[in-house]
C-alpha positions as CSV (number, residue, x, y, z in Angstrom):
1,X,147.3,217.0,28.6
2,X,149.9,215.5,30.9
3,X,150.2,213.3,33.7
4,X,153.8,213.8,34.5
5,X,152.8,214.8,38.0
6,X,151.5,211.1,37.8
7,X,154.6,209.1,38.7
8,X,153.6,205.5,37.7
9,X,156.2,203.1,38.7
10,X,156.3,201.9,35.4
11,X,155.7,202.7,32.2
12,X,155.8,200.2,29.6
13,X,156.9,201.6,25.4
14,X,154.8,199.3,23.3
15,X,151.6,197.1,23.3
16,X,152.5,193.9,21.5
17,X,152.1,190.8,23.4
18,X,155.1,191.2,25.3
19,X,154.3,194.9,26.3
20,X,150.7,193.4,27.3
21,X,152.4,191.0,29.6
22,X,155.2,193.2,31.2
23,X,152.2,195.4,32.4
24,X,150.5,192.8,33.6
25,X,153.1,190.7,35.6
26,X,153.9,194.6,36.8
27,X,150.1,195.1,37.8
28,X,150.4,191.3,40.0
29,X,153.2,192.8,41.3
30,X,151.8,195.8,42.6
31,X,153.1,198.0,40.5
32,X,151.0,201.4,39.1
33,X,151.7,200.9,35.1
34,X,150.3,201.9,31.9
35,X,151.1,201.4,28.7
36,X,152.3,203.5,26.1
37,X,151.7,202.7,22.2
38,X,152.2,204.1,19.1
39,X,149.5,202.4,16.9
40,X,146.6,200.5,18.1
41,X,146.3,197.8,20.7
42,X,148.8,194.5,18.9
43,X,149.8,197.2,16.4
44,X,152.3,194.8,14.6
45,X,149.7,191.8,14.6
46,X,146.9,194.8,13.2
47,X,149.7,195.4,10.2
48,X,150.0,190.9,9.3
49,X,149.3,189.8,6.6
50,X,144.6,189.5,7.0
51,X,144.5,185.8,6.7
52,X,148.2,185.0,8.3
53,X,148.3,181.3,10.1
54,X,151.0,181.1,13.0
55,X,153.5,179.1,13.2
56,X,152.9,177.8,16.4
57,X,150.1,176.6,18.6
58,X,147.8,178.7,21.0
59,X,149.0,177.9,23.9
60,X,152.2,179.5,23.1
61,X,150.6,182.6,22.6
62,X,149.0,183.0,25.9
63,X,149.6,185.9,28.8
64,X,148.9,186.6,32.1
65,X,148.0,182.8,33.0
66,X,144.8,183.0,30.5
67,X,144.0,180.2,28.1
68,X,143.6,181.1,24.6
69,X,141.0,178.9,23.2
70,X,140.9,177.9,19.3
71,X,139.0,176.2,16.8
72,X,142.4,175.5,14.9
73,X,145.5,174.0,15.6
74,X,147.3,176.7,14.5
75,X,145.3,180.2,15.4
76,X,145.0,182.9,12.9
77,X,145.2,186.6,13.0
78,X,141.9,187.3,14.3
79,X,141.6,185.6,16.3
80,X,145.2,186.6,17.7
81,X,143.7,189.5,18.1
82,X,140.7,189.0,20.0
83,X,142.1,187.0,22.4
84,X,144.9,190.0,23.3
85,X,141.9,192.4,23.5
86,X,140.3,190.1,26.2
87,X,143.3,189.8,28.1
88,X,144.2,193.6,28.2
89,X,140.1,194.1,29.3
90,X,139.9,191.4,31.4
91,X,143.3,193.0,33.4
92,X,141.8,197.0,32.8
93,X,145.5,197.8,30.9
94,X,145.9,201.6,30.9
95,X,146.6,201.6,27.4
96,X,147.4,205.0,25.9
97,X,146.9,204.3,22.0
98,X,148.2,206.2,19.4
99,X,150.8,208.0,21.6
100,X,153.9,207.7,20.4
101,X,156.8,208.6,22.7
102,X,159.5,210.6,20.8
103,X,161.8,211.1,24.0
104,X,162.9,210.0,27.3
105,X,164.6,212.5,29.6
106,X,165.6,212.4,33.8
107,X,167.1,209.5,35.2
108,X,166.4,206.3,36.9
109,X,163.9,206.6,39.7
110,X,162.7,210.2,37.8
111,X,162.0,209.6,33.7
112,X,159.8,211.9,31.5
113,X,158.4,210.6,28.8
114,X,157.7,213.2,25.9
115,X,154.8,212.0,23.3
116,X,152.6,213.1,20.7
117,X,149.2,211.8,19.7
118,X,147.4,211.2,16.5
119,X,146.7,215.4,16.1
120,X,150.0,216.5,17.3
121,X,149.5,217.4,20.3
122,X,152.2,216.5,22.5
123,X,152.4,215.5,26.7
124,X,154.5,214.4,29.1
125,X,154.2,211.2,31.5
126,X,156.0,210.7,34.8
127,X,157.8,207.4,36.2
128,X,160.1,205.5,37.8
129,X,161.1,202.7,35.4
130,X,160.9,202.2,32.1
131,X,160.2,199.0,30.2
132,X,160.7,199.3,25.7
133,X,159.0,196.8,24.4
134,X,159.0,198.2,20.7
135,X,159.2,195.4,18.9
136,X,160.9,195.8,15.4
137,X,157.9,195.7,12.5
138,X,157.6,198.6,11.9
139,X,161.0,199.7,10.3
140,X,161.7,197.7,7.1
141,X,164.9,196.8,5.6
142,X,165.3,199.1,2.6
143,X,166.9,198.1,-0.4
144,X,167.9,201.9,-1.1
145,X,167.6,201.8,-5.0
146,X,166.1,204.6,-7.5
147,X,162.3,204.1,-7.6
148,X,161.6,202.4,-4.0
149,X,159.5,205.2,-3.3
150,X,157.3,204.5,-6.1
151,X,153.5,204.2,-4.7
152,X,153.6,200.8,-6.6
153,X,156.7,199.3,-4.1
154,X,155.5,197.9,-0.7
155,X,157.4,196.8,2.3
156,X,154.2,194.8,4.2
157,X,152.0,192.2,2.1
158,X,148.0,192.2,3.5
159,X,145.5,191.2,1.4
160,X,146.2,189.4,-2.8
161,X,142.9,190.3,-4.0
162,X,143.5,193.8,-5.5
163,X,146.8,192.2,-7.7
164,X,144.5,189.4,-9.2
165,X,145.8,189.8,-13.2
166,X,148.9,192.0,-12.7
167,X,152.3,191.2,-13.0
168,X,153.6,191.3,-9.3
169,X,157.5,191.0,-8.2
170,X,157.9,189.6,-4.2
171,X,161.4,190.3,-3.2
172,X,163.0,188.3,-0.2
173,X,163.6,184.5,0.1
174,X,162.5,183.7,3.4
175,X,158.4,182.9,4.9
176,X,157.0,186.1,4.8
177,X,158.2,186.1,0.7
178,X,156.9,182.8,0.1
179,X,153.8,183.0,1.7
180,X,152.8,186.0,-0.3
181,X,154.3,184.8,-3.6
182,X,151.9,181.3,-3.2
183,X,149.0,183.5,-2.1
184,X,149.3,186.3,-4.9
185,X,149.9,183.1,-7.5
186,X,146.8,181.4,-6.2
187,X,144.5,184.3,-6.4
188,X,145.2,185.4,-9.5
189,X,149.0,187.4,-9.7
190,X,151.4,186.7,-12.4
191,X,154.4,186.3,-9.5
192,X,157.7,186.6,-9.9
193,X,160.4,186.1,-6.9
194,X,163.4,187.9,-6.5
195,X,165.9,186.5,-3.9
196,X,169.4,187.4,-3.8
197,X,170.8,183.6,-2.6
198,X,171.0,180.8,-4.6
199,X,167.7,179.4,-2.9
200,X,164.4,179.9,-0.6
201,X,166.2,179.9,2.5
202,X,166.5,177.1,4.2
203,X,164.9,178.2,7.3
204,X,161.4,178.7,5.4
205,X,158.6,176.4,7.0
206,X,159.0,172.8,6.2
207,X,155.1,172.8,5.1
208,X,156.0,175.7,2.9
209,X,159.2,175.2,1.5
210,X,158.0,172.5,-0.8
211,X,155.0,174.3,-1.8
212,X,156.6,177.1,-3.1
213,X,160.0,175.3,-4.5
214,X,157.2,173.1,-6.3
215,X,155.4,176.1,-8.1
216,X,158.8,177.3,-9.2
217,X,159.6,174.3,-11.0
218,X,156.8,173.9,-12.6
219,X,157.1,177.5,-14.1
220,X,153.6,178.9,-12.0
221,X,156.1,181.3,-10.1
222,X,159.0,182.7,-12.0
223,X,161.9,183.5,-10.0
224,X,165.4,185.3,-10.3
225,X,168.1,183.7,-7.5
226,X,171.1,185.3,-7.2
227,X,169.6,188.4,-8.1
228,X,169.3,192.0,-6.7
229,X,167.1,195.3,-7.4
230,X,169.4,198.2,-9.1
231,X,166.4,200.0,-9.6
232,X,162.2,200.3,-9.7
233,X,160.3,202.5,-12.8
234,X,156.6,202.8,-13.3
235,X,156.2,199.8,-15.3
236,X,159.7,197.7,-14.8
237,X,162.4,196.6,-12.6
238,X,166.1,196.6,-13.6
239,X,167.8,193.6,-12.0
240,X,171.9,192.3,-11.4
241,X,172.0,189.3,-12.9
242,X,174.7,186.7,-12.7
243,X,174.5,187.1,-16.4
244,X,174.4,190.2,-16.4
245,X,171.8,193.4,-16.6
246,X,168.5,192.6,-17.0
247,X,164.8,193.9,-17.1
248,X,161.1,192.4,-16.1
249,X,157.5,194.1,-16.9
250,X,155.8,194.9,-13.4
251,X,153.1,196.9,-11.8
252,X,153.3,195.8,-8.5
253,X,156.4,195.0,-5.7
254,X,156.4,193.2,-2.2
255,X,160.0,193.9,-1.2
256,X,160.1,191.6,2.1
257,X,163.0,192.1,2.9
258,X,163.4,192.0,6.6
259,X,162.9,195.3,9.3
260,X,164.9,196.2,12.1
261,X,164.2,197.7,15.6
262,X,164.2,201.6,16.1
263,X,168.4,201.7,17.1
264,X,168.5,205.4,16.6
265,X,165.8,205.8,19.4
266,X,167.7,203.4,22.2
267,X,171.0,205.3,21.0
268,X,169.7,208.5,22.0
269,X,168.8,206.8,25.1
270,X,172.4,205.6,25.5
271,X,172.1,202.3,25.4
272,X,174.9,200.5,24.2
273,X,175.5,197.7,21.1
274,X,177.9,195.0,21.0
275,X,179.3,193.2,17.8
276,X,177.9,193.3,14.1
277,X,174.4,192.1,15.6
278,X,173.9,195.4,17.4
279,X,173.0,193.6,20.5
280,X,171.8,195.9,23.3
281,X,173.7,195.8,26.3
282,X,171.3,194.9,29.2
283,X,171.7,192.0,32.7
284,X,170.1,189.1,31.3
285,X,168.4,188.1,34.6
286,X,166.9,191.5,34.8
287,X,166.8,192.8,31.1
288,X,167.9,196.1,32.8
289,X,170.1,198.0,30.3
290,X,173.0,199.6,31.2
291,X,171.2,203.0,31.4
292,X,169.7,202.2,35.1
293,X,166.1,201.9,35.1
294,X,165.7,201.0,31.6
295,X,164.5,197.5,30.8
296,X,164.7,196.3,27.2
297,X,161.7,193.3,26.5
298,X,161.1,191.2,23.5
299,X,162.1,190.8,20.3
300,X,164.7,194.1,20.9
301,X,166.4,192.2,23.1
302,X,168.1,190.3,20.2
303,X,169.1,193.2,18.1
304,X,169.3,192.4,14.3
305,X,168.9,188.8,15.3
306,X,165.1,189.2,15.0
307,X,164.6,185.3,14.3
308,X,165.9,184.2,17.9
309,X,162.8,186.3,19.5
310,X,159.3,185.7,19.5
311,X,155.9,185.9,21.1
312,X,156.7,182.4,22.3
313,X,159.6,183.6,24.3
314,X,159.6,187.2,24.9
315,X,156.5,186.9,26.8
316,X,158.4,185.4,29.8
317,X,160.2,188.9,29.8
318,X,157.3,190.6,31.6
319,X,158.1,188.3,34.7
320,X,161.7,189.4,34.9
321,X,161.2,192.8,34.8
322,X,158.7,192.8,36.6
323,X,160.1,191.1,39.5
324,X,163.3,193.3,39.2
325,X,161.4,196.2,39.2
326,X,159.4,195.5,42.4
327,X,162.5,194.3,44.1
328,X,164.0,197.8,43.3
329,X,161.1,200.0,44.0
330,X,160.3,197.8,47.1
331,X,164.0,198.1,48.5
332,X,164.1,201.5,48.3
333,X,160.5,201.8,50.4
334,X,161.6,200.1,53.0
335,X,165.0,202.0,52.8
């Protein structure tokens, strides 16, 4: 199948939040947009942990001007969730799920997007802009040691009720490691935390941080600071130690280590980096990168500086490229 006789005048590379509300503001704009995705609908929020709190309040969560309603004063995953389903039925999204693009040929005004569904069956899709909206969840940061491939070793924490009784290392020293290191000790895990600073980092929620820093002094989480993997067997893990080499019993791993954004698929674009960060080059009143007709949104935008972006934040994208877009598209009409 393929709709690249379709031109839309937008197509948008990701349905996260701030996908959802590029297409919108483009749809308010006038725009013909779909979406284009991967996974399903909030794929990244789909993969959080199943009983994850957020950080931050409802109303910083919302799109397209509609209220997301709680019970809570923080809002869970679910109902996250819901509420992002509502808004993308409430605005009739063209959302095509489980496409994911591998390439991007033509040029600004003329783009061809190349994808392949769930069966492997590939098509093509026609536009004039493009707007990536990726996010970054889905590409951990490996430790690249013997043994990480190890069915045992995982790089996203869901659910603690199938560790209850085993002996269970989380590896990382920031939230996502401490929440699953107090919820994998309080359901049952024998938990220890490997962290390669000296400390839980000091950037870990302040409701948190003395939650876990108390169950590690009181011995209910073990922990090894200053500490890093050299490698993972079936039944242990081999650690560098300031001391020295040394081993710990285990049958399960969390390594939460951080992920990164898909860089190899905007090199091959030919977008550009600048500075150890890798941030994309891209007019920060536009997001437009500097291959024309390219718009970079969300967390992306930031490069490996993936704690400066959030839903909070990179929802107000949408508006920017949406209004450059239209401006563009409605210059040339006129033209």
């Amino acid at each position: 199948m393929s709709d690249s006789a379709t031109r839309f005048d937008l197509l948008v590379i990701g349905a996260g939040p701030t996908g959802l509300a590029c297409a919108i503001e483009a749809q308010k704009a006038g725009l013909a947009v779909a979406i284009v995705e991967k996974g399903c609908l909030c794929n990244s929020l789909f993969n959080y942990p199943t009983h994850m709190t957020f950080f931050t309040t409802s109303e910083l969560l919302e799109i397209g001007g509609i209220p997301f309603p709680s019970p809570n004063a923080k809002p869970n995953r679910s109902e996250a969730l819901e509420y992002y389903r509502q808004v993308a039925a409430y605005y009739k999204l063209d959302i095509r799920q489980y496409h994911r693009v591998e390439s991007i040929t033509g040029a600004d005004g003329n783009f061809t997007l190349h994808t392949v569904d769930r069966f492997g069956r590939r098509s093509t899709l026609g536009t004039r802009k493009v707007a990536i909206a990726s996010g970054y969840y889905d590409l951990p940061n490996e430790l690249g040691v013997p043994g990480e491939n190890l069915s045992k070793v995982h790089h996203y924490y869901y659910d603690p009720h199938p560790y209850y009784g085993f002996e269970v290392a989380v590896i990382g020293g920031k939230n996502s490691a401490a929440i699953a290191a107090l919820e994998l000790w309080r359901h049952g895990a024998h938990v220890t935390l490997i962290h390669r600073g000296p400390e839980m980092h000091r950037h870990v929620k302040y409701w948190i941080k003395p939650d876990i820093e108390n169950r590690i002094r009181n011995g209910e989480i073990k922990v090894h600071f200053n500490t890093r993997v050299t490698e993972f067997t079936h039944d242990s893990i081999h650690l560098r130690t300031t001391e020295g080499p040394h081993s710990i019993a285990n049958d399960f791993v969390f390594a939460l280590t951080g992920y990164h954004p898909d860089f190899d698929f905007l090199v091959d674009l030919g977008i550009e980096f600048r500075g150890n960060d890798r941030l994309p080059v891209c007019d920060e009143e536009t997001l437009e990168s500097n291959v024309a007709g390219i718009y970079l949104a969300g967390v992306i935008v930031a490069g490996n500086r993936t704690n400066e972006i959030f839903i909070e934040n990179g929802r107000f994208h949408g508006v920017q490229i949406a209004a450059a877009v239209a401006a563009k598209l409605n210059g040339k009409k006129k033209a």
